[in-house]
Structures are given as C-alpha cells and as structure tokens.
N, CA and C atoms as a LAMMPS dump frame, in Angstrom:
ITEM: TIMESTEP
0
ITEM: NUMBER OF ATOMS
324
ITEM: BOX BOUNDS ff ff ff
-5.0000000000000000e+02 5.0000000000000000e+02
-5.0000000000000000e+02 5.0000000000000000e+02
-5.0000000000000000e+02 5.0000000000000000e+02
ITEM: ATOMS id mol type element x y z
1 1 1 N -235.991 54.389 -17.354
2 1 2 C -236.873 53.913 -16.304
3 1 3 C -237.235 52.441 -16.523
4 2 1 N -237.793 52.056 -18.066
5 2 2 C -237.799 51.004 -17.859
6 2 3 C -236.566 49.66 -17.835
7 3 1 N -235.539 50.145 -18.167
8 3 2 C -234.545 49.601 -17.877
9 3 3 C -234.385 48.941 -16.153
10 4 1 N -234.514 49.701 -15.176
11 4 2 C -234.428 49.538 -13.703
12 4 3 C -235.905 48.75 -13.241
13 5 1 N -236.759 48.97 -14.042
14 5 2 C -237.922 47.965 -13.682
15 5 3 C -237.651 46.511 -14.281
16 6 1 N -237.076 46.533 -15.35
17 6 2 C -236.128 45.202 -16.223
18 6 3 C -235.244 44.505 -15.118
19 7 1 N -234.503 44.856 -14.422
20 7 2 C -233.134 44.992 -13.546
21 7 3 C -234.39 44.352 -12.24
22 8 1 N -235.046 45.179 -11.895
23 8 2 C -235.674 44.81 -10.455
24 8 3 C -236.362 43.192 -10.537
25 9 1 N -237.134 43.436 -12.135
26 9 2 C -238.015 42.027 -12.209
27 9 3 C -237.075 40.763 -12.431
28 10 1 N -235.307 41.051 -12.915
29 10 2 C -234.861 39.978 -13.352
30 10 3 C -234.221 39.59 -11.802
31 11 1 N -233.993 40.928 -11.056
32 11 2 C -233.189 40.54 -9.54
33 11 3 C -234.529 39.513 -8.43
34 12 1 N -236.033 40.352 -8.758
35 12 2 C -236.759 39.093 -7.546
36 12 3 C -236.753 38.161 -8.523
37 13 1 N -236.914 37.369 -9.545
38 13 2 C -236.903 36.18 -10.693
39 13 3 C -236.149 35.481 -10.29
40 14 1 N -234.494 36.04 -10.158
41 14 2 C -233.341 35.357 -9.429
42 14 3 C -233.517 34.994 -7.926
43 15 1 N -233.994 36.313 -7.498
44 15 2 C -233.847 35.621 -5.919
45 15 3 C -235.514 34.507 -5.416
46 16 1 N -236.307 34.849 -6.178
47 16 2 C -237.181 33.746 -5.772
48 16 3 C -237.039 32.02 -6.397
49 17 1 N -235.921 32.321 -7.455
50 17 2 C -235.33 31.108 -7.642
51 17 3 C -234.56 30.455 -6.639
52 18 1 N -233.475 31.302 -6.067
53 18 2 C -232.494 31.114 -5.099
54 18 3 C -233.447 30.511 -3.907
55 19 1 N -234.432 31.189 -3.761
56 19 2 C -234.941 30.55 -2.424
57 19 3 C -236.085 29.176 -2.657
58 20 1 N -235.857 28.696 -4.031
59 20 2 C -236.362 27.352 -4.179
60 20 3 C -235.275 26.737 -4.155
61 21 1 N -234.044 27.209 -4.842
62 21 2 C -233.153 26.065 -4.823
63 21 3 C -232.456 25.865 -3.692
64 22 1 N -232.753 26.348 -2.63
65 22 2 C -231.662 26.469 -1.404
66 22 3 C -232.457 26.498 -0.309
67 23 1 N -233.55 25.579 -0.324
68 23 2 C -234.845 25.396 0.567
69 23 3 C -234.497 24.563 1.782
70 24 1 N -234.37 24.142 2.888
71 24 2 C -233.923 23.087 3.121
72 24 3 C -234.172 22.121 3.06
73 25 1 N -233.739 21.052 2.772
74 25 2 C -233.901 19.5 2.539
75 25 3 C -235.667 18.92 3.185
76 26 1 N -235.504 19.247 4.536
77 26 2 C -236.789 18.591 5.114
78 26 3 C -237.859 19.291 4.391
79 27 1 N -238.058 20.699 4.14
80 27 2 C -239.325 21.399 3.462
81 27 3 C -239.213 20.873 2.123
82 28 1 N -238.585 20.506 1.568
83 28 2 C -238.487 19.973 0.085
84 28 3 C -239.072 18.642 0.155
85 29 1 N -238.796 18.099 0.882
86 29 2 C -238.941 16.417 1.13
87 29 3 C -240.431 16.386 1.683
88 30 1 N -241.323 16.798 1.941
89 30 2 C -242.466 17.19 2.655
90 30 3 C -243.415 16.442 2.083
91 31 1 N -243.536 15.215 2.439
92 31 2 C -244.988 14.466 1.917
93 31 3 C -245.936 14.201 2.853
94 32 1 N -246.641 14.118 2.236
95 32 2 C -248.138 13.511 3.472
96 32 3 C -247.664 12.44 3.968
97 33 1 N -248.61 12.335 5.332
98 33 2 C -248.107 10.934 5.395
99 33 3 C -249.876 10.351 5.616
100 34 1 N -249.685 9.153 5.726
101 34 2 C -251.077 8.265 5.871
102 34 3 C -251.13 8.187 7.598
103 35 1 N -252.338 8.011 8.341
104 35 2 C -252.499 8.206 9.635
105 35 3 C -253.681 6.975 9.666
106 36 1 N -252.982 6.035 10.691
107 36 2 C -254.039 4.816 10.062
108 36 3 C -254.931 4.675 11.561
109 37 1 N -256.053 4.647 11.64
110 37 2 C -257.078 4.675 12.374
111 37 3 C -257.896 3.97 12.123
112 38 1 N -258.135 2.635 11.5
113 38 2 C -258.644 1.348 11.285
114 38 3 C -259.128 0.632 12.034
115 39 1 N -257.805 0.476 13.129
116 39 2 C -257.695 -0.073 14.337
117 39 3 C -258.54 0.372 15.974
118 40 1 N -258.557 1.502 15.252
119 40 2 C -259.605 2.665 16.547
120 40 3 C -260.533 2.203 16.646
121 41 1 N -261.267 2.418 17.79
122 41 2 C -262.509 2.31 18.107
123 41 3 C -263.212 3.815 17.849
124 42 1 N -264.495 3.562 17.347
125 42 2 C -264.946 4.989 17.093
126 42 3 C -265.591 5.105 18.33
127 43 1 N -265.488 6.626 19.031
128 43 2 C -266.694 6.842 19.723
129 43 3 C -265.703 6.877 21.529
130 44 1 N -264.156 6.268 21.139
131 44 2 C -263.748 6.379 22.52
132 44 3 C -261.974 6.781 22.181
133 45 1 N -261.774 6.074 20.917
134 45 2 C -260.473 6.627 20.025
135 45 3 C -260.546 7.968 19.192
136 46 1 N -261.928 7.926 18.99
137 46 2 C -261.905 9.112 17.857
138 46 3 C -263.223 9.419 17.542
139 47 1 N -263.594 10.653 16.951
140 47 2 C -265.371 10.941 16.651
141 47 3 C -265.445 10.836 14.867
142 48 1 N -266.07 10.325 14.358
143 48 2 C -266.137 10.646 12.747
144 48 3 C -267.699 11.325 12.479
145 49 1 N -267.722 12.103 12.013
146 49 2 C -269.247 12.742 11.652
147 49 3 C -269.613 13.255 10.133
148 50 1 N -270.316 12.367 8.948
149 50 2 C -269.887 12.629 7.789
150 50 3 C -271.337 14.136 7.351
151 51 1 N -270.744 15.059 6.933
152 51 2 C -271.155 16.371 6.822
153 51 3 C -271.75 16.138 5.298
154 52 1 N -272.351 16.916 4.56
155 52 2 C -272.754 17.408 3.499
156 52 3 C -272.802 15.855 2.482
157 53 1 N -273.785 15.064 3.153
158 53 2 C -274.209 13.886 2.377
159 53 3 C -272.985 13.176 1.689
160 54 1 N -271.762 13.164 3.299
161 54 2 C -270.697 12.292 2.556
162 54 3 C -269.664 12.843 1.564
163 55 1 N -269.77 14.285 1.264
164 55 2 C -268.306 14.674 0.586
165 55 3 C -267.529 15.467 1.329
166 56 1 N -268.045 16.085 2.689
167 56 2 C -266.745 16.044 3.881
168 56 3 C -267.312 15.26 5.068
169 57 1 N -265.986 15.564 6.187
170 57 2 C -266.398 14.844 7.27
171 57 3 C -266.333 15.904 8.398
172 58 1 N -265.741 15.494 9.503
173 58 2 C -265.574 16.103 10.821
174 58 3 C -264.736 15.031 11.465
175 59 1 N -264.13 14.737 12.271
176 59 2 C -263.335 14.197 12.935
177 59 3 C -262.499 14.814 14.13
178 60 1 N -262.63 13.926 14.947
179 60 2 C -262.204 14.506 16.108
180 60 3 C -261.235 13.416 16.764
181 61 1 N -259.987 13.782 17.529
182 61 2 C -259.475 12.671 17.184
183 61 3 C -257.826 12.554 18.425
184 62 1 N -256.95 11.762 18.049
185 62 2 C -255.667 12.001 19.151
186 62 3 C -254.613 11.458 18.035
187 63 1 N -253.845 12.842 18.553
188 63 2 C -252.373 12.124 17.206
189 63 3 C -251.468 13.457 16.791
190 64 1 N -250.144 13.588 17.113
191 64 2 C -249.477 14.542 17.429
192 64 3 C -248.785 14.428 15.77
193 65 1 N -248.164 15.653 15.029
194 65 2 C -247.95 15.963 13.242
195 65 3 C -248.615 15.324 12.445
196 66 1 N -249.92 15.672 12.885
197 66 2 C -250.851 15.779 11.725
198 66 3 C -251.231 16.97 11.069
199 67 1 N -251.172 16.896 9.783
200 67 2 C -250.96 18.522 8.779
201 67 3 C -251.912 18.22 7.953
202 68 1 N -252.37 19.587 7.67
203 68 2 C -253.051 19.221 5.833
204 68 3 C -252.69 19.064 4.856
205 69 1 N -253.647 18.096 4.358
206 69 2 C -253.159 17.322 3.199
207 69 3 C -252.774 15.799 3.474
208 70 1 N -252.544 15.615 4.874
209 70 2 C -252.249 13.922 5.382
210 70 3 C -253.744 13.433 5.07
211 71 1 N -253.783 12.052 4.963
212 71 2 C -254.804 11.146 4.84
213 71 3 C -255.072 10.68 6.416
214 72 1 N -255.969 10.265 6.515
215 72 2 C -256.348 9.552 7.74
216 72 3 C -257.406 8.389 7.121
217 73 1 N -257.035 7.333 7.684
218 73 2 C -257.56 5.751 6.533
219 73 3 C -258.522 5.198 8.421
220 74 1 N -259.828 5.446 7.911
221 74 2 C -260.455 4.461 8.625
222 74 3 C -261.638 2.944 8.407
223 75 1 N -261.964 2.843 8.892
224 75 2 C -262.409 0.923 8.712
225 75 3 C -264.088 0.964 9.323
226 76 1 N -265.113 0.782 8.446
227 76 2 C -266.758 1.054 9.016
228 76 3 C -267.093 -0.63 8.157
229 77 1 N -267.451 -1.343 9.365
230 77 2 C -267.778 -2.67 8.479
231 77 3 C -267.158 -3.405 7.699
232 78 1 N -265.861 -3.552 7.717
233 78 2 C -265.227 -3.959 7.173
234 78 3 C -264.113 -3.109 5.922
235 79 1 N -265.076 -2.089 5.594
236 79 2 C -264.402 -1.312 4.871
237 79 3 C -263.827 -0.524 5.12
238 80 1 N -262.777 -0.231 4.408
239 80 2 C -261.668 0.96 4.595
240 80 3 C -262.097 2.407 3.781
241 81 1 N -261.75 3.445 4.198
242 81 2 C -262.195 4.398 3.976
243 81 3 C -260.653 5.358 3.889
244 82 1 N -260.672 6.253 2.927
245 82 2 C -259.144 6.895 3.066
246 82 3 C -259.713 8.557 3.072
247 83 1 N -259.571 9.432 3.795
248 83 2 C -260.15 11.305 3.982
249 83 3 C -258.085 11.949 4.049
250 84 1 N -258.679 12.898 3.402
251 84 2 C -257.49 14.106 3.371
252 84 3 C -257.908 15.086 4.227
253 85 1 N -257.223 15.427 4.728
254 85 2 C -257.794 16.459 5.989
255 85 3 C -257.004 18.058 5.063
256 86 1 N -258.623 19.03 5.046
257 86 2 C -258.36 20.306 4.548
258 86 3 C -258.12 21.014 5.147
259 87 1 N -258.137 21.129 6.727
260 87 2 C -258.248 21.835 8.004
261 87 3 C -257.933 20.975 9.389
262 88 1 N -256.925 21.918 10.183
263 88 2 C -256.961 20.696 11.246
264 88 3 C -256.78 22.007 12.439
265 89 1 N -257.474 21.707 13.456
266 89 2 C -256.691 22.293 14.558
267 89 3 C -256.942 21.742 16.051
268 90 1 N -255.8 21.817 16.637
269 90 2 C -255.166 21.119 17.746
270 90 3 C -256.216 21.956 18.904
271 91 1 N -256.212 20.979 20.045
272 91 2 C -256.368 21.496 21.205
273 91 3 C -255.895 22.268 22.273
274 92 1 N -256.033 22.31 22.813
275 92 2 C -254.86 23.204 23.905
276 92 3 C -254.323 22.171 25.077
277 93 1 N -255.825 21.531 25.412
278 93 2 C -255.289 20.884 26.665
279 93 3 C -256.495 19.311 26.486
280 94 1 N -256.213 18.365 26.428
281 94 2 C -255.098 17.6 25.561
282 94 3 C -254.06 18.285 24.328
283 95 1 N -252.94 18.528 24.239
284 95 2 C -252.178 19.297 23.466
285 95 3 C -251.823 18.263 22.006
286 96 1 N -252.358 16.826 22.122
287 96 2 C -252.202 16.03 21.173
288 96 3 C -253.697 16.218 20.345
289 97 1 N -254.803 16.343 21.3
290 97 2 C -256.23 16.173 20.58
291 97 3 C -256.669 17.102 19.766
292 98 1 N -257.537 16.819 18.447
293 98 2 C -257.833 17.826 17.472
294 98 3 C -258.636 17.899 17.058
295 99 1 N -259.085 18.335 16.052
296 99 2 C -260.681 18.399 15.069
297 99 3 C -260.24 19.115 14.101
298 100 1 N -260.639 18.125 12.638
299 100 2 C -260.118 18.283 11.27
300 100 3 C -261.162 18.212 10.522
301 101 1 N -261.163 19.173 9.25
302 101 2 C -262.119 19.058 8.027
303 101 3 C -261.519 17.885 7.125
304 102 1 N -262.304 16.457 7.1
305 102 2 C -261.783 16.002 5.869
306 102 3 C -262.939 16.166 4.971
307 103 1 N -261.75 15.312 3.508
308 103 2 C -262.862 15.324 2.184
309 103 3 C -261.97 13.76 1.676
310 104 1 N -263.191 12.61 1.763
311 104 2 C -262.708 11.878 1.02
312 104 3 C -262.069 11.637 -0.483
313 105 1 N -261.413 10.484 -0.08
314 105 2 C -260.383 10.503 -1.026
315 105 3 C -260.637 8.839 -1.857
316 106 1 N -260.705 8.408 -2.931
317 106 2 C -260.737 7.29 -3.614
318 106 3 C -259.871 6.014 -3.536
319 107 1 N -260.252 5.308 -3.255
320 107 2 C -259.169 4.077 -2.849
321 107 3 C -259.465 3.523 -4.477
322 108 1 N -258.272 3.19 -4.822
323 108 2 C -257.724 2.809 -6.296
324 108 3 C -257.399 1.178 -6.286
C-alpha cells in the first residue's frame, strides 16, 4: 500500500513540475507594470482617498489591464507617490473604469 501512495506522490511531484515547466511564455513573463497618473488631474481623472491614516488608499480611476500587484505612481505637491494595488475591480459600464485597494509602496 505504501508503495502506490510512493508512486502517486512521485506521479503529482512530476506532473506539477511539468506544469511549471511548460507554462506558457506570457504567464511566466508576468510582471507588474507601473501605471503613471502624475499627470492626472485628481478629482476629474481619478478619485484618491487615503484610508487607515495613510497605509491604504481607495482609488477610483480609468485604465484598461490593470491587475494586482501593478503600481500606480501619483504626484500631490510636487511629490510623487508610488501604491500597489491589493484589489481592483472594474466597472461594468464605463467597462475601462474601476476602484482599487492600494497600499503604499517606498520610493528608494
């Protein structure tokens, strides 16, 4: 018996290998990307609303493959500001417009 439980754990081991190594190219390649909103006007481009004394936000916003984990970099007074969005979801109708959980992120 335990032989065939040996056999089963080494066959998914193999095949969940197989399906990393044979992933396709674009899901492998999968980075964030930066979403630059600097340039926006707040308040007619986009809503920013900072939640829990500044360690998330709210944002509301226009911009079609945006995923979690992308950054969105915006500009208050001169300064730049960089948020990772933990949550995002799209509208229906605007089908581009959304509202995302960010959590800032450290400019280095």
């Amino acid at each position: 018996m335990s032989f065939i439980r040996t056999g089963m754990n080494l066959s998914w081991s193999f095949l969940s290998l197989f399906t990393v190594l044979f992933r396709p190219k674009h899901e492998l390649k999968r980075q964030h990307k930066a979403h630059d909103y600097s340039e926006l006007v707040w308040g007619s481009d986009y809503i920013f609303e900072s939640l829990n004394e500044g360690m998330r936000g709210c944002m509301t916003g226009f911009g079609k493959g945006i995923k979690p984990g992308d950054l969105i970099i915006l500009q208050q007074d001169r300064k730049f500001y960089r948020y990772q969005i933990e949550e995002i979801d799209y509208y229906s109708d605007p089908a581009d417009m959304w509202i995302a959980l960010l959590k800032p992120v450290l400019i280095e």
